[in-house]
C-alpha positions as CSV (number, residue, x, y, z in Angstrom):
1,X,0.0,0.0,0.0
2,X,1.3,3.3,-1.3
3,X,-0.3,6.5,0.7
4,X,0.1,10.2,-1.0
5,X,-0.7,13.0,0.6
6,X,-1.8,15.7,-2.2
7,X,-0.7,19.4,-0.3
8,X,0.1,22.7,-0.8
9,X,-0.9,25.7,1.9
10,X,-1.8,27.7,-0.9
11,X,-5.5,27.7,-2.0
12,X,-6.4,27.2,-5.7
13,X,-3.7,25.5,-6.6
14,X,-5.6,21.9,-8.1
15,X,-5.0,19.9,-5.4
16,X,-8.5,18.4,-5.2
17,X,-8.6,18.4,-9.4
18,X,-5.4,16.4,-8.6
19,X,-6.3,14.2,-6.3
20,X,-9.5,13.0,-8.1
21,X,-8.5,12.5,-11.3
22,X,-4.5,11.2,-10.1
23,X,-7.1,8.4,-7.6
24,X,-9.7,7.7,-11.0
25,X,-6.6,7.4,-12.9
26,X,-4.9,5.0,-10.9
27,X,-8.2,2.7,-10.5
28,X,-8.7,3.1,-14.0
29,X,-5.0,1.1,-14.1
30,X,-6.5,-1.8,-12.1
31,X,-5.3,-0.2,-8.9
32,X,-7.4,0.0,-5.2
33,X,-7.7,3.1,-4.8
34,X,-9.3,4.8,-1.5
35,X,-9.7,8.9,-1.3
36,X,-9.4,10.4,1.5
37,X,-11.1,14.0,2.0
38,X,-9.2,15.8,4.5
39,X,-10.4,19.9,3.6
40,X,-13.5,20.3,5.3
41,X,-15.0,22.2,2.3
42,X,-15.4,18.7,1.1
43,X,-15.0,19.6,-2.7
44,X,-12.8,16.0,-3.1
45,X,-16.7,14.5,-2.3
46,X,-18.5,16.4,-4.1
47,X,-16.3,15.9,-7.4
48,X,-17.2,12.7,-6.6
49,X,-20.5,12.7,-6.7
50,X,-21.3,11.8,-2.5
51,X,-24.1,14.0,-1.7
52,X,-24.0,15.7,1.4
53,X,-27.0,13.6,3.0
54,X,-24.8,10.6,2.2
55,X,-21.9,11.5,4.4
56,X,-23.3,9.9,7.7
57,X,-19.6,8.7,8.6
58,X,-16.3,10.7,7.8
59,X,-12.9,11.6,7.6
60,X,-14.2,13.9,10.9
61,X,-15.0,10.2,12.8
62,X,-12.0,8.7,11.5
63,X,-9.6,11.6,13.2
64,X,-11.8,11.5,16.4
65,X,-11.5,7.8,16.3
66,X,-15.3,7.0,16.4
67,X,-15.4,5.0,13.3
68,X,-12.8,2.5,11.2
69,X,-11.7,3.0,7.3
70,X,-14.7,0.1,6.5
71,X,-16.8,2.2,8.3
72,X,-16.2,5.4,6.6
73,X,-15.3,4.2,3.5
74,X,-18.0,3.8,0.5
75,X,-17.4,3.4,-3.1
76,X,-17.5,5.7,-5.9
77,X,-19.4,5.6,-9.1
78,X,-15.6,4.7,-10.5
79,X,-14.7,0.7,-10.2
80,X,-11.9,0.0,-7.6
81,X,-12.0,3.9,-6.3
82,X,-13.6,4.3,-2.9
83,X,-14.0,7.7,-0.6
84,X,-14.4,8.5,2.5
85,X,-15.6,11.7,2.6
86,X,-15.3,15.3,4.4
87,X,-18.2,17.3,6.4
88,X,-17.8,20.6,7.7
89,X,-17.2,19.0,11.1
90,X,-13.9,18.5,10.2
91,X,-13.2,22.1,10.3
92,X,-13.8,21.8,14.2
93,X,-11.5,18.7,14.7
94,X,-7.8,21.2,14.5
95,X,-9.3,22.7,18.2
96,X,-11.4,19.2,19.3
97,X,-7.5,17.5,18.7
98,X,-5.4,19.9,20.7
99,X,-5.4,18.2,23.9
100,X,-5.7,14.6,23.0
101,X,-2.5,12.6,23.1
102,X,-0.3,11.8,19.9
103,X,-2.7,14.3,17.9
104,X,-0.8,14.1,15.0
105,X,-0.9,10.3,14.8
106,X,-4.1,10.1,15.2
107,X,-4.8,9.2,10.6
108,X,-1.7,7.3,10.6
109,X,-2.9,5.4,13.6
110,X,-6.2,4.6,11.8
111,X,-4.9,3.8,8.3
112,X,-1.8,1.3,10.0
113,X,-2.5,-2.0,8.6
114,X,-4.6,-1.1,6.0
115,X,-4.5,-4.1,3.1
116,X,-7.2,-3.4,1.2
117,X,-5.9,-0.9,-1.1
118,X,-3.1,-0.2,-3.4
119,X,-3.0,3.4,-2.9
120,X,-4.2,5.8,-0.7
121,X,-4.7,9.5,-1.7
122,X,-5.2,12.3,0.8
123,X,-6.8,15.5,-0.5
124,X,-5.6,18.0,2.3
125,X,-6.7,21.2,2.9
126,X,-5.0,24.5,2.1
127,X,-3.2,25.2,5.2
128,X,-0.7,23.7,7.1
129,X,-2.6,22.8,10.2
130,X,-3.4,19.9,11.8
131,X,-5.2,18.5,9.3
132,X,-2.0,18.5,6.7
133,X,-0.1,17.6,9.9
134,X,-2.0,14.7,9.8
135,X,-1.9,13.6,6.5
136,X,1.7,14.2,6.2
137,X,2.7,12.1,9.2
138,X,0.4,9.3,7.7
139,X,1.5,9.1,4.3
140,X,4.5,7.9,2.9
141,X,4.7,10.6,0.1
142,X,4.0,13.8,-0.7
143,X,2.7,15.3,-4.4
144,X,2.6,19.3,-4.7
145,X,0.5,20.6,-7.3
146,X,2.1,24.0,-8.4
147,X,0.0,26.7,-10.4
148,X,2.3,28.3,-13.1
149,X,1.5,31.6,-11.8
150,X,3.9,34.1,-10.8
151,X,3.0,33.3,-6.9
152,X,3.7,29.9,-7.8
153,X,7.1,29.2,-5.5
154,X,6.0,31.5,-3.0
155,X,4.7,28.8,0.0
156,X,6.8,26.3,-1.4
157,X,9.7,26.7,0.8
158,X,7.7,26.5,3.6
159,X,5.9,23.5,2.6
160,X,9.2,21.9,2.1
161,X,10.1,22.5,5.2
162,X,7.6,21.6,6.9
163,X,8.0,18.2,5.2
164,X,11.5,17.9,6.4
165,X,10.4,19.1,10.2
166,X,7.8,16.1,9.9
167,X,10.4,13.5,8.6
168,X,13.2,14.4,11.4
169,X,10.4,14.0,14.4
170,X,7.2,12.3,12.9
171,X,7.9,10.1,9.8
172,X,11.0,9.4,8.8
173,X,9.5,7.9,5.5
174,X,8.2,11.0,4.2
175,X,9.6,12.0,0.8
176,X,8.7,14.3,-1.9
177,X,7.3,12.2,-4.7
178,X,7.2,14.6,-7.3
179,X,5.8,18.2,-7.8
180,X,2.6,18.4,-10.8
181,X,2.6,21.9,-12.8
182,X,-1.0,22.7,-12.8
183,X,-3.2,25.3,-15.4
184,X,-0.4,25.6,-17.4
185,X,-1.4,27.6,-20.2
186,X,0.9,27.7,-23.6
187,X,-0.5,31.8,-24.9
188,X,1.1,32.9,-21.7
189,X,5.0,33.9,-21.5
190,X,4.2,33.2,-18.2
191,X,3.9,30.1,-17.3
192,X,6.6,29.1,-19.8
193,X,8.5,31.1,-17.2
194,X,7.6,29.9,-14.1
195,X,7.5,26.1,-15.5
196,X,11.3,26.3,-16.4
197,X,12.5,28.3,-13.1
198,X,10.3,25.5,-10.8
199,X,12.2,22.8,-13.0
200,X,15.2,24.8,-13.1
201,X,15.3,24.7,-8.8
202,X,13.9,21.3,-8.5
203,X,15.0,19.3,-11.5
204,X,14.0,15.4,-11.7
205,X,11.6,16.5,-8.5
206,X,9.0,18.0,-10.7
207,X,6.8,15.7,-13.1
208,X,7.4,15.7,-16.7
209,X,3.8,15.7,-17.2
210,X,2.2,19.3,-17.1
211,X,-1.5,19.7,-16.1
212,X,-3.0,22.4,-18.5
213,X,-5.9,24.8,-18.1
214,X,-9.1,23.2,-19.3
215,X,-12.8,24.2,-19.2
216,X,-13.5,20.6,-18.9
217,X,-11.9,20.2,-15.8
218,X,-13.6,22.9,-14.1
219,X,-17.0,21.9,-15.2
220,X,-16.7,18.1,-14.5
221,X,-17.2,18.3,-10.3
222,X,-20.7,20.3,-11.4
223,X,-21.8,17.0,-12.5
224,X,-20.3,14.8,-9.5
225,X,-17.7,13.2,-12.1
226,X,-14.0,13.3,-12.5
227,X,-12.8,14.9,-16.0
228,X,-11.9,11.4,-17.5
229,X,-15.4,10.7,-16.6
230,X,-16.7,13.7,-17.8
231,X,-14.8,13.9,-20.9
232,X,-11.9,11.4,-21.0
233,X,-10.6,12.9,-24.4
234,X,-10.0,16.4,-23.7
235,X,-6.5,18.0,-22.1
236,X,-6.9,18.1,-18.9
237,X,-8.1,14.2,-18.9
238,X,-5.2,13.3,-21.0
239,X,-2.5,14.9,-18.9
240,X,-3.6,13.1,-15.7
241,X,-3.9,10.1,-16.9
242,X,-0.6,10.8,-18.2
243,X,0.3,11.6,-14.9
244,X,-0.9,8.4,-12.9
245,X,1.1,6.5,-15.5
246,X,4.4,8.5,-15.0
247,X,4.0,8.1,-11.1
248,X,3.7,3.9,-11.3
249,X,6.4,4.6,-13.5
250,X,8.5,6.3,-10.7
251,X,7.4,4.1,-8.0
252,X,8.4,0.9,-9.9
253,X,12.2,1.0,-9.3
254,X,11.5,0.9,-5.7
255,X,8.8,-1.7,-6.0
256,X,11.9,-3.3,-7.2
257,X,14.0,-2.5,-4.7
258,X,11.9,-3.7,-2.2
């Protein structure tokens, strides 16, 4: 079981874009996939098509301990892609956590032993609270989905090291698996700009495949689907599938090291 935290503090980004379509992507591939929505705006759900009556048990009861994965868990309208999704609740859990013991542990705690899924994929919210605490100390990678924007790198150092605080006291696993350029868009000088200065500090870190700006992808959690649901043909549904095949690709060689 691989387990991926999808983060970046910064809002608007296409983290939950990427963690929907990366998870359909990967079940798509024959993988067992489970999402986990960690941003209590619960958009990861909704692109998912759970309605809000249909969250009875949730990624709020998992952190609080009141409820297992196969309790939470329910699939999708994708094959081998299950969810357990977010309430607003959750947005109370940072100050209902603060005095309970190993609050940071309490995800990983839940999800240790899992075997009944090839990945996990945590949508975290856009902060670096307790919630992304969470998530990064129960996952064994991290993807960062960048905006080629001219804010783009501002955040990122912190993010990183955050993720190198986490490894030297939480989980010494944790690794950066690879950083996604997201609503890339070709017209624009821009984001030519931005996409070679992110590659140009973080080389072989950043993934080959860039995620461009699509109408499709935008529209597709309107109508509770993922874009290669929605409209497996256009852009923004090629790139990520192109994406989910480039990251088994870079997980392999430890597969075989293993």
């Amino acid at each position: 079981m691989t387990t991926i935290a999808i983060a970046n503090q910064k809002g608007g980004v296409g983290k939950t874009t990427t963690a929907i379509n990366l998870a359909t992507g990967l079940a798509a591939a024959g993988k067992r996939v489970l999402l986990i929505d960690l941003d209590p705006q619960g958009n990861a759900s909704t692109g998912l098509g759970v309605d809000r009556a249909a969250r009875e048990c949730s990624s709020y009861d998992l952190l609080l301990g009141e409820a297992s994965i196969d309790e939470a868990a329910q699939p999708s309208r994708i094959p081998n892609l299950s969810v357990v999704p977010s309430t607003v609740d959750l947005s109370g859990a940072e100050i209902e956590l603060v005095g309970v013991d190993a609050r940071m542990r309490r995800l990983s705690n839940v999800l240790d032993g899992d075997t009944g899924h090839d990945f996990i994929i945590i949508d975290c919210p856009p902060s670096l609270g307790l919630l992304t605490l969470n998530a990064l100390v129960a996952a064994e990678s991290v993807i960062v989905p960048l905006q080629c924007e001219f804010f783009a790198l501002e955040g990122l150092t912190q993010l990183l090291q955050t993720v190198d605080r986490v490894r030297e006291k939480f989980n010494a696993r944790l690794d950066i698996l690879g950083v996604v350029l997201t609503m890339y868009d070709r017209r624009n000088r821009l984001s030519e700009q931005v996409a070679a200065d992110v590659r140009a500090c973080l080389g072989a870190t950043v993934f080959e495949t860039v995620v461009p700006r699509n109408v499709r992808l935008s529209e597709a959690p309107s109508h509770g689907l993922p874009a290669l649901l929605y409209d497996h043909r256009c852009p923004g549904s090629e790139a990520y599938i192109a994406l989910a095949r480039e990251l088994l690709d870079r997980l392999n060689p430890r597969a075989r090291a293993a």
